[in-house]
C-alpha positions as CSV (number, residue, x, y, z in Angstrom):
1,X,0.0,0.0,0.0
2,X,3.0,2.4,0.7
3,X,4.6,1.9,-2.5
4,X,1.3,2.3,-4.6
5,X,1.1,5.7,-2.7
6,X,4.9,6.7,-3.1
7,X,4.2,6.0,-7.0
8,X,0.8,8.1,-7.1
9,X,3.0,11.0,-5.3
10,X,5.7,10.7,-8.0
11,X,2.9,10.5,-10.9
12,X,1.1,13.1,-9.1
13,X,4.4,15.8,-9.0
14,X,5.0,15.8,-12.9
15,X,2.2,17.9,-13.7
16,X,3.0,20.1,-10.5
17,X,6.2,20.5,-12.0
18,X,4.9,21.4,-15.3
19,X,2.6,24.1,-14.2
20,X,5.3,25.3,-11.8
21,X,7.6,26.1,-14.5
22,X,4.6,27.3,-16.4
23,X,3.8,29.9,-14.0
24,X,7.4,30.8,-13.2
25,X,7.8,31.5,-17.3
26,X,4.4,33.5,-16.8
27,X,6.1,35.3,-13.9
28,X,9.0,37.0,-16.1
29,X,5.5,39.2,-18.2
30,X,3.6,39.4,-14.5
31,X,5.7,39.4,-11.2
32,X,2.3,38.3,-9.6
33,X,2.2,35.2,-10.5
34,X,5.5,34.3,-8.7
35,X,3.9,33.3,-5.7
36,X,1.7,30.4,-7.6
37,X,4.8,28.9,-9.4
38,X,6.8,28.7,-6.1
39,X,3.8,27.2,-4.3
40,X,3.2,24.7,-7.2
41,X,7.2,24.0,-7.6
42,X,7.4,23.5,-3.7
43,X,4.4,21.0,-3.3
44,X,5.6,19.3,-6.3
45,X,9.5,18.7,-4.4
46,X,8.0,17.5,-1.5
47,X,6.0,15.0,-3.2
48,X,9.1,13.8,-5.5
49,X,11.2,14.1,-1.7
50,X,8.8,11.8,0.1
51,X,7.8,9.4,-2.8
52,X,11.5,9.0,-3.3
53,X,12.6,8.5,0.8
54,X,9.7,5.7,0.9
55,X,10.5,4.0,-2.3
56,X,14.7,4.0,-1.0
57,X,13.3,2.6,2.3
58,X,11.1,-0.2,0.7
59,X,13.8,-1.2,-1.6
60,X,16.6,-1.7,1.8
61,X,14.0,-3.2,4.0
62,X,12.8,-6.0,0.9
63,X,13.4,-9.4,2.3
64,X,16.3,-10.0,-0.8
65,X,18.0,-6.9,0.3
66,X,17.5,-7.9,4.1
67,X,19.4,-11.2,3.5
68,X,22.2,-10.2,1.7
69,X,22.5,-7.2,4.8
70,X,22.5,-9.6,7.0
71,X,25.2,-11.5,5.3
72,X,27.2,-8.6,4.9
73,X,26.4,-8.1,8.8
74,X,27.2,-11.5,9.9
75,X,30.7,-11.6,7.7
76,X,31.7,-8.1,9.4
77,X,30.8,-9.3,13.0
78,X,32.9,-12.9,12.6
79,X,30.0,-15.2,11.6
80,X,27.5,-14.7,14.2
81,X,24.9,-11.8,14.6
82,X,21.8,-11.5,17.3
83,X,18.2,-10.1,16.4
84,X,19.2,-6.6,18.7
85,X,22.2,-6.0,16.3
86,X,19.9,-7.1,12.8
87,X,17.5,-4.8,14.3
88,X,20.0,-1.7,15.2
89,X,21.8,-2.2,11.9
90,X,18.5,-1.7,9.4
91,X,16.7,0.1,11.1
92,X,13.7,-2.2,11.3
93,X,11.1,-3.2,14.1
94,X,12.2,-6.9,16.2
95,X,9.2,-8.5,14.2
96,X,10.8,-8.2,10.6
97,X,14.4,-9.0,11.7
98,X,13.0,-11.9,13.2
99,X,11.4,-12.7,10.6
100,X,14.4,-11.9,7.9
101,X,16.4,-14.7,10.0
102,X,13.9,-17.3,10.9
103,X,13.9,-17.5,7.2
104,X,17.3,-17.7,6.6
105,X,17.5,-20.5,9.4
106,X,14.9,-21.9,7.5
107,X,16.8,-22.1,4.2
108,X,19.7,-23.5,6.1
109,X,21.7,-20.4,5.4
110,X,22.3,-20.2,9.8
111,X,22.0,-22.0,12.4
112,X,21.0,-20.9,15.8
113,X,22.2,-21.1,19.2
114,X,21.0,-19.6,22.7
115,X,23.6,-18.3,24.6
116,X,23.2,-16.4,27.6
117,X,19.2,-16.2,27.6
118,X,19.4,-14.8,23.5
119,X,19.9,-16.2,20.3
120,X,22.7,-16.1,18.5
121,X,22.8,-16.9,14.7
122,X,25.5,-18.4,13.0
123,X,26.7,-18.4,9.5
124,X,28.8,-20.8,9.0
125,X,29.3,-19.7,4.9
126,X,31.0,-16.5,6.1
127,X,33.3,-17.3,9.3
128,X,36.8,-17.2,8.6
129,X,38.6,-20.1,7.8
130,X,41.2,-21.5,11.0
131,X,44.0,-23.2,9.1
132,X,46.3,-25.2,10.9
133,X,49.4,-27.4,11.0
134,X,48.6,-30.7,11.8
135,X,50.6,-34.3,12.1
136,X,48.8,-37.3,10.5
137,X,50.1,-39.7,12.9
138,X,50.4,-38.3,16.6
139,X,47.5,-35.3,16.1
140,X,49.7,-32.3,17.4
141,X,48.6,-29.2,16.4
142,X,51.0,-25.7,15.3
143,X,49.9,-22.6,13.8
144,X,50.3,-21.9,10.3
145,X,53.2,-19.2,11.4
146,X,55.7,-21.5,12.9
147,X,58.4,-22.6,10.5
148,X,58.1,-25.9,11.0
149,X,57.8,-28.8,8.4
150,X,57.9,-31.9,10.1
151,X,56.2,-32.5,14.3
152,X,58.9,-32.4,16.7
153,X,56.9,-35.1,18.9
154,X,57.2,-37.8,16.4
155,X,59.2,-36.7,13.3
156,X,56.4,-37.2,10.7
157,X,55.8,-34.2,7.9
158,X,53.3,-32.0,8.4
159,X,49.7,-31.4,6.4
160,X,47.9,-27.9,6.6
161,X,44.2,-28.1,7.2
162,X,41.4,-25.9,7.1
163,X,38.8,-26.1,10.0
């Protein structure tokens, strides 16, 4: 319903516009009819301002535009986001960013977990990868940083692994 009305605005301020300018190329013969031309060219901007703000909001709060926010949101904050930060970041009532990652949980895009009385939802697809050293044979673990090739518990060579 709010788009249909931000459209009708936009519709609505062309012919504003067009008598505006009319009576602003009148006003250059007249100086009276000044007044008119800024009162049509005003109403007119207002109605091209608010049709445009509402359409702008409709378009970032769609549920396609929602998701890949709340992607973007998830990758920035290490993989996990809460409802209060989905919320905070778009602008958007608790009900709609509840709703924008029920579906995604849905969809299998997140899974969730409560932590500390709240839910917490993680994206797997966008945490950072953990790579490590790793032996085959006795399971010792090293950071990718340490200049080693081969364990120094048991001698074997070692593999590099993503987790």
């Amino acid at each position: 319903m709010k788009r249909i009305m931000a459209i009708l605005a936009a519709v609505a301020s062309i012919p504003l516009l067009v008598l505006g300018i009319l009576f602003l190329i009148v006003a250059a013969t007249g100086p009276s009819r000044m007044l008119v031309a800024a009162v049509f060219l005003l109403v007119a901007g207002l109605l091209l301002f608010w049709s445009d703000s509402t359409l702008r909001r409709l378009a970032e709060t769609s549920p396609q535009a929602l998701n890949t926010g709340i992607k973007h949101l998830a990758r920035t904050l290490g993989g996990e986001v809460t409802v209060a930060q989905v919320q905070a970041e778009f602008h958007i009532p608790q009900k709609m960013a509840l709703g924008a990652l029920e579906k995604m949980l849905g969809q299998g895009e997140c899974q969730r977990e409560q932590r500390a009385e709240r839910d917490v939802y993680i994206f797997k697809s966008v945490m950072p990868a953990k790579v490590l050293k790793r032996c085959p044979y006795c399971g010792s673990q090293f950071p990718v940083k340490a200049a080693l090739a081969k364990c120094p518990n048991c001698g074997a060579s070692l593999e590099t692994t993503k987790e």
